[in-house]
C-alpha positions, 0 to 999 in steps of 0.5 A: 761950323766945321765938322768934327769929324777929324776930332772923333777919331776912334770915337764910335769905334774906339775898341775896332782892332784893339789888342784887348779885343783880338787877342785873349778872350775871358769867358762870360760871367753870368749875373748873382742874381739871375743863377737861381732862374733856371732857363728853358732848354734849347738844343743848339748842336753844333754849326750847321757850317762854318767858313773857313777863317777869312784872311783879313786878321788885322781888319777883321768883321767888327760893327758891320752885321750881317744880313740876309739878301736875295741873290743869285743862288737863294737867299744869301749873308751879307756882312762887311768887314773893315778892309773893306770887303763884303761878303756874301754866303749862300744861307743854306751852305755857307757856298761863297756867293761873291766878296765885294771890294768897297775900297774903304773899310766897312764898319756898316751893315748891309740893308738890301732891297730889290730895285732893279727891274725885272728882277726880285733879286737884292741890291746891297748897299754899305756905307763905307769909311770910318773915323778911322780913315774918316776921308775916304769912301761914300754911299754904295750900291752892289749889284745882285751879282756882287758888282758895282751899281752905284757909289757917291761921296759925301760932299762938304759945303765949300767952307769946310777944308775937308771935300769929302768923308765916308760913312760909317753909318749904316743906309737905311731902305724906304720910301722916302719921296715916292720910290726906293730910296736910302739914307744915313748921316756921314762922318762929314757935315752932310747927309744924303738920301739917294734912289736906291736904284740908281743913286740919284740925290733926292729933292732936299738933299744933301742936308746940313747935319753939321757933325758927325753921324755914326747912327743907322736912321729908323724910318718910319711913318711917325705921324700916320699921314703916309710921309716916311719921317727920318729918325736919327742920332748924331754928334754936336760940336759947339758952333754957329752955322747958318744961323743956328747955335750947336751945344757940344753933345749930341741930338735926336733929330727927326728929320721930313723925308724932303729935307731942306727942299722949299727951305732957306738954309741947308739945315731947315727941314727939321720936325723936332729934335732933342738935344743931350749934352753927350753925343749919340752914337746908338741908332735910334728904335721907333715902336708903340713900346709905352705899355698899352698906349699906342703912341709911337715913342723913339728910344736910343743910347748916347755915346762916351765923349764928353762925360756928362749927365748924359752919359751911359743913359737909355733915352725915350722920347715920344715923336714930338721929341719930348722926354718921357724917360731916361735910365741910367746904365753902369756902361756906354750905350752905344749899342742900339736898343732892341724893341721886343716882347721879352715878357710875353705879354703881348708889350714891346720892352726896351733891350739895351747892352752896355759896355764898361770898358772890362765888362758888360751887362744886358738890361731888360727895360719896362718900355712904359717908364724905363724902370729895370725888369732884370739885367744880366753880366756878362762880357763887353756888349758892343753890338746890339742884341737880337730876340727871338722865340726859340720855343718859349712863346716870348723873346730870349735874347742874344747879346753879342760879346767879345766872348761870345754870343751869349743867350738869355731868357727874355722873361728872366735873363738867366744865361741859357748858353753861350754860342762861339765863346772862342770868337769876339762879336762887336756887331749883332746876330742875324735870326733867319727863317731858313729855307728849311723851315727852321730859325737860323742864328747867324754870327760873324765874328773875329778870332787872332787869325781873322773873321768866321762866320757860323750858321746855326739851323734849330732843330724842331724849331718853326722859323715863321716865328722869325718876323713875328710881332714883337721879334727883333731879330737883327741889327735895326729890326729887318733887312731894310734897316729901318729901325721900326717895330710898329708903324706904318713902315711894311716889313718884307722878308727874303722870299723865292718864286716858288720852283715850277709852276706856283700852285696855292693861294694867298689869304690877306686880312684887313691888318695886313697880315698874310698866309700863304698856303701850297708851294708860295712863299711867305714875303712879308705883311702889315700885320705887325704894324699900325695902318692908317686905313684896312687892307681891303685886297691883293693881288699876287705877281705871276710867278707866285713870288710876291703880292700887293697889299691895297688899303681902303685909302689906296695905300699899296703894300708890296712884297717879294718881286711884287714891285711898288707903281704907285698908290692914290695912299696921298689923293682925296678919294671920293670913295673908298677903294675896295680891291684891285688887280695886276696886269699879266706882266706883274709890271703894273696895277688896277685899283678900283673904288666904290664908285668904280674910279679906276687908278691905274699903275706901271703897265696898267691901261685905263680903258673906263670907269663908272666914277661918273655914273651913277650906280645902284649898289657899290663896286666890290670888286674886279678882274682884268682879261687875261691879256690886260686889254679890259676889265671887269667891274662887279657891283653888290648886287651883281652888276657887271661893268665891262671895259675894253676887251672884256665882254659882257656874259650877263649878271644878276643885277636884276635879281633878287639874291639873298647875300650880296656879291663880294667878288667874282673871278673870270675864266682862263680863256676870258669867255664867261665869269663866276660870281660869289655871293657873301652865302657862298652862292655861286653865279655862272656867266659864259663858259663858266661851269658851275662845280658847287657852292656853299648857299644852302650850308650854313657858313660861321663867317660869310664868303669874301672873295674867291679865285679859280684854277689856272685852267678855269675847272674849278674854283675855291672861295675864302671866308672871313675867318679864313675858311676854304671851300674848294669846288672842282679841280681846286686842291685842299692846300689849308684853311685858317677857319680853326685859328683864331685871327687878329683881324678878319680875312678880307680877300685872297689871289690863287694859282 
C-alpha cells in the first residue's frame, strides 16, 4: 500500500500561511446564549514581556506550541516555527536562550525530557517537515545548549517511490521498553520509536502505520501491567498491504510499546484499533473521564477529508477500542481535546474546539455520554484549548483563535477576556508555575510581519495549581506530551536544584503525591494519577533537585535530576518492597522487601541481604553509610541488619517496645543510628544523641518515618497526616498535619 501522503498535501495544515489567516483579523464573537452569564474577574494586566517580532513573516509560529524545557539559565519556552526554527526564551525575561535551525519546517511541538547524563537539563525534540514539504526532515534531538544531539529520517519500506518523509507529528516522551524513549507517526508509512538519549531504533520498530500520521501519540499504561501502550490517530487509504485491507478514512490505533518485535508482518503489533470513515487528524487524550467510573477511556476529533458520517465528530472509546459515544460538532475537530474538571466537581469533562472555516466554537462535552454542557462562538479555533484555575477553584478555559487567545469560564463558558486579539493563534497556549510562584500564560503567535511570543505573570495568583488533578494546561497535558490525564504515566515538571546548599525535606504520600517544604523544589508526583500498587518511599537526589517515588511492587517514579535505573515494577517479588535509598552520587539506588531482598540499581552495590533468612519481625526500612559501601536493615521490632561497611551500634530487637519501629536514620559520620518507633519513641545507638521524642505525647496519627540534619545534631519525624516533629537543630520549614489529604503520608527524605 502506498503512502498518501503525497495526496494530503495541505491536508492537516490546510489554513498554515494562508492569506485569510495573516492578514486582517475579525474580533471574537461571544455565544447568545452565554452573555447573560457573568464570568468571575481576572486581572490580567499587561505581558510581563514580549519578544520582539520574529523575522519569519511568510513562515511564522502556526501548529507547533510552546513548551517549557530546563536549560541553561532556568526554565525556558521552547516553540518551533515552519521555517524551521526553534526557539527557546528564558521563562522569567524573555532573554533568547538559543534558536535552532532544524532544516525543515516545524509544525511540531517541542516534548523535552532530561536524557543526558549528569545532567538535569532538558533535551528538545521536534518532528520536522510537514505536508507541505512532506520529503524532507525526520526525528530530532536538540541538546540542552541548542545544538545537534541526534536526527534520524523516516525510512519507506522498498516498495514505496518515496525513500524518506518528515514528521509533522509531534514525539511523544516515555517509557516504552525500559528507558527514555520517544514516538510519533510520520507523513510516510512508517513509525519509529527511538531512545530518546541517543536516537536508537527501539526493538519492534519501525512499524507499518501504512498513511499518513498527523497526530501526537498519548502514551499511557492503558492496562495497569507496568507496559507504556501508544495511543495514536491516523490517516487510511483504500488498499491491501501485507495482508491487511485499509478503508479509505481513518483509525485510532492503540499500538504495544515493542511494536512488531516477535511479529510476522511489519504492522502486527496492534492491541486494538477503531476504525472511522474519516481521517484522524486530532491527537488522541486517555484519562478516567467516563463520570464516577474509573475505567480509562481514549477520546479524539476526526479530520476533514472525505466528508462523511464521521466528519466534525468527537469520538470516545474505552481502551479496548469499543465506542462508548460519538458527538456531532458544527466544524472540524482537528484540534485536540483536552480533559479537565471545568465543573468543578471533582470529574474530567471533555473540551473540544471546532473550526467552520469562518468560524469556531468551544464545546464543554459531559465526559460520561458526550452530551453538551455549554458551547461558546467565537473565531476559528484551530489549536487546542488549554485549562487552568485562575482563582475560581475549577478550570477556565483558553481557547487559541486566529484573533486571539479567548478566555472562558470553565463552568459556564461565558468570555472573560480575550488575550492579543491583534495576533492569530493556530497552536495552544502553554500554563506555567512560574519561578515566582505565580501562573504564567504563554502565547506564541503571528501577526503580517511575523511571529511574537508573550508572557503573562498572574498577580496574586498560586501557580502550584498548575499541574493540579484535572488541569490541562498545555498542547497534550504536559511537557513529555503524553496525552495522559489518569494513569499510570508520572507526570513531571520543570524544577531547579535549589541554589546553595538544599535545606528542607520532602513528604511522599502512598498515591504519590508529594510536598516539598523549605528551599526544594517541587518536580512532579503520581498524585494525579492511578497506580498499580501504593508508594511506600523516597529517596531524594544530592543536590536537593529531584527524587524517587518506590511503589509496594518496586515500580520507580523519578522526578526532577533524579534519573530512572531501574525497578523490579515486572519481577515476582516474594514480598513486598517498603523503602529504599540512594547512593551518595545520586547515580544509583537500593530497594529493600520485607523479607529484606535487596534490588540494586545504577551505581548501588549489593553487599547482602536477609531474603534467605528467616526474620522475627518485617524489615521497615534502610539506610546506606555515607560512602555507599553498606547498609543498614531495621526490622519492626528493631532489629538491626548490617551489611558492608555498616557496623553494628546495637538494637532494640530484644526489647519489649510499645509501638513498632517504622524507620531510623544514621549519623553523618556513620558511628552510631537513631531509631523511630511509630509513638514517636526515639532509640539511640553509637554516637546518636538523643534530642527528644514525642512517646509520652499523645500523636493524632502515628510516626513514619524520620530524617536527620546534614550535621547529625538533631532529627525531625513525619506523621501519617503529614505532621513534623522537629528536635535539635532540625528547623520548622512546615507541616500538612492541618490539611486534609487524599491519602496518608507514607515517608519523607530531608536535608
Amino acid at each position: 500500500m502506498r503512502s498518501r501522503a503525497n495526496a494530503i498535501l495541505g491536508v492537516g495544515v490546510l489554513v498554515v500561511g494562508s492569506g485569510a489567516l495573516l492578514g486582517a483579523m475579525q474580533l471574537p464573537v461571544a455565544a447568545a446564549h452565554v452573555d447573560a452569564v457573568t464570568a468571575h474577574a481576572i486581572n490580567f494586566g499587561a505581558p510581563k514581556w514580549q519578544t520582539s517580532v520574529l523575522p519569519d513573516a511568510s513562515t511564522p509560529i502556526a501548529l507547533s506550541s510552546p513548551n517549557v524545557a530546563d536549560l541553561p539559565g532556568g526554565p525556558a519556552v521552547v516553540v518551533g516555527d515552519e521555517g524551521g526554527n526553534v526557539y527557546s526564551f528564558n521563562l522569567a525575561s524573555g532573554a533568547k536562550v538559543w534558536t535552532y535551525y532544524a532544516g525543515a519546517p516545524v509544525n511540531s511541538s517541542p516534548s523535552v525530557a532530561a536524557v543526558t547524563p549528569g545532567s538535569g537539563l532538558d533535551t528538545v525534540f521536534v518532528g520536522s517537515g510537514d505536508a507541505a514539504i512532506p520529503t524532507a526532515g525526520g526525528y530530532q534531538a536538540i541538546s540542552p545548549s541548542g545544538g545537534d544531539q541526534w536526527f534520524v529520517q523516516e525510512s519507506n519500506p522498498a516498495t514505496d517511490p518515496t525513500q524518506h518523509n518528515g514528521v509533522q507529528a509531534s514525539l511523544a516522551v516515555g517509557d516504552l521498553q525500559g528507558g527514555t524513549d520517544v514516538t510519533a507517526g510520520s507523513l510516510g508509512q512508517d513509525q519509529d520509536a527511538l531512545n530518546a538519549g541517543n536516537g536508537s531504533m527501539l526493538t519492534g520498530f519501525p512499524w507499518f502505520e501504512a498513511d499518513s500520521n498527523f497526530t501526537t501519540p498519548a502514551l499511557a499504561d492503558l492496562y495497569s501491567n507496568g507496559a507504556t501502550e501508544i495511543v495514536e490517530g491516523g490517516d487510511s487509504s483504500a488498499g491491501v498491504a501485507y495482508g491487511e485491507s485499509y478503508a479509505a478514512g481513518g483509525h485510532l490505533r492503540i499500538l504495544s510499546p515493542t511494536g512488531n518485535a516477535g511479529a510476522p508482518q511489519p504492522n502486527d503489533g496492534l492491541d486494538c484499533q477503531y476504525n472511522t470513515n474519516e481521517t484522524v487528524e486530532s491527537s488522541p487524550a486517555v484519562g478516567e473521564f467516563f463520570g464516577s467510573s474509573s475505567t480509562v477511556g481514549i477520546v479524539f476529533g476526526t479530520g476533514a477529508t472525505y466528508g462523511q458520517t464521521d466528519t466534525n465528530k468527537v469520538i470516545a472509546v474505552d481502551s479496548h477500542c469499543n465506542l462508548a459515544w460519538s458527538a456531532s460538532l458544527d466544524g472540524n475537530t482537528k484540534s485536540s481535546p483536552a480533559l479537565a474538571d471545568v465543573l468543578g466537581n471533582g470529574q474530567l469533562q471533555v473540551v473540544e474546539g471546532t473550526d467552520n472555516g469562518t468560524t469556531g466554537t468551544v464545546y464543554a462535552l459531559n465526559g460520561a455520554n458526550g452530551a453538551t454542557l455549554w458551547s461558546t462562538n467565537m473565531n476559528r479555533v484551530i489549536g487546542s484549548v488549554v485549562t487552568a484555575d485562575l482563582g475560581s477553584g475549577y478550570q477556565d478555559v483558553l481557547a487559541p483563535t486566529t484573533n486571539g487567545v479567548v478566555v472562558l469560564d470553565g463552568k459556564t463558558g461565558a468570555t472573560i477576556t480575550t488575550l492579543q486579539p491583534d495576533t492569530g493563534f493556530q497552536n495552544s497556549p502553554l500554563i506555567t508555575d512560574d519561578p515566582n510562584g505565580t501562573i504564567g500564560i504563554t502565547l506564541a503567535g503571528y501577526q503580517a510581519g511575523g511571529s511574537i511570543v508573550y508572557h503573562y505573570e498572574i498577580a496574586g495568583s498560586n501557580g502550584s495549581v498548575v499541574n493540579e488533578a484535572g488541569a490541562w494546561p498545555q498542547f497534550h497535558h504536559d511537557p513529555a506530551l503524553t496525552g495522559d490525564a489518569g494513569t499510570a504515566q508520572n507526570i513531571e515538571v520543570p524544577c531547579n536544584a535549589p541554589t546553595g546548599k538544599p535545606s528542607g525535606y520532602y513528604l511522599a504520600a502512598s498515591d504519590g503525591g508529594v510536598f516539598n517544604f523549605g528551599n526544594l523544589p517541587f518536580c512532579g508526583s503520581t498524585g494525579a494519577i492511578g497506580l498499580n500498587e501504593p508508594v511506600v518511599g523516597m529517596a531524594a537526589t544530592p543536590d536537593g533537585g529531584g527524587y524517587w517515588l518506590v511503589a509496594s511492587d518496586g515500580g520507580i517514579f523519578s522526578f526532577g535530576d533524579a534519573k530512572f535505573y531501574g525497578s523490579t515494577g515486572a519481577m515476582h517479588l516474594n514480598q513486598p518492597i517498603v523503602g529504599m535509598a540512594a547512593t551518595p552520587d545520586g547515580k544509583g539506588y537500593w530497594l529493600v522487601a520485607a523479607d529484606g531482598g535487596i534490588f540494586t540499581f545504577g551505581d548501588a552495590t549489593y553487599f547482602g541481604s536477609t531474603g534467605a533468612m528467616h526474620l522475627n519481625q518485617p524489615i521497615v526500612g534502610m539506610a546506606p553509610t555515607p560512602d555507599g559501601k553498606g547498609y543498614w536493615l531495621v526490622a519492626s521490632d528493631g532489629g538491626i541488619f548490617t551489611f558492608g561497611d555498616a557496623t553494628y551500634f546495637g538494637s532494640t530487637g530484644a526489647m519489649h517496645l510499645n509501638q513498632p519501629v517504622v524507620g531510623m536514620a544514621p549519623t553523618h559520620d556513620s558511628r552510631g543510628y537513631w531509631l523511630v518507633a511509630a509513638d514517636g519513641g526515639i532509640f539511640t545507638f553509637g554516637d546518636a544523641k538523643f534530642y527528644g521524642s514525642t512517646g509520652g505525647i499523645r500523636l493524632n496519627q502515628p510516626v513514619v518515618g524520620m530524617a536527620a540534619t546534614p550535621d547529625g545534631a538533631g532529627y525531625r519525624f513525619v506523621a501519617a497526616d503529614g505532621g513534623i516533629f522537629n528536635f535539635g537543630d532540625a528547623q520548622p520549614d512546615g507541616s500538612l498535619g492541618a490539611i486534609h489529604l487524599n491519602k496518608p503520608i507514607v515517608g519523607m527524605a530531608g536535608f
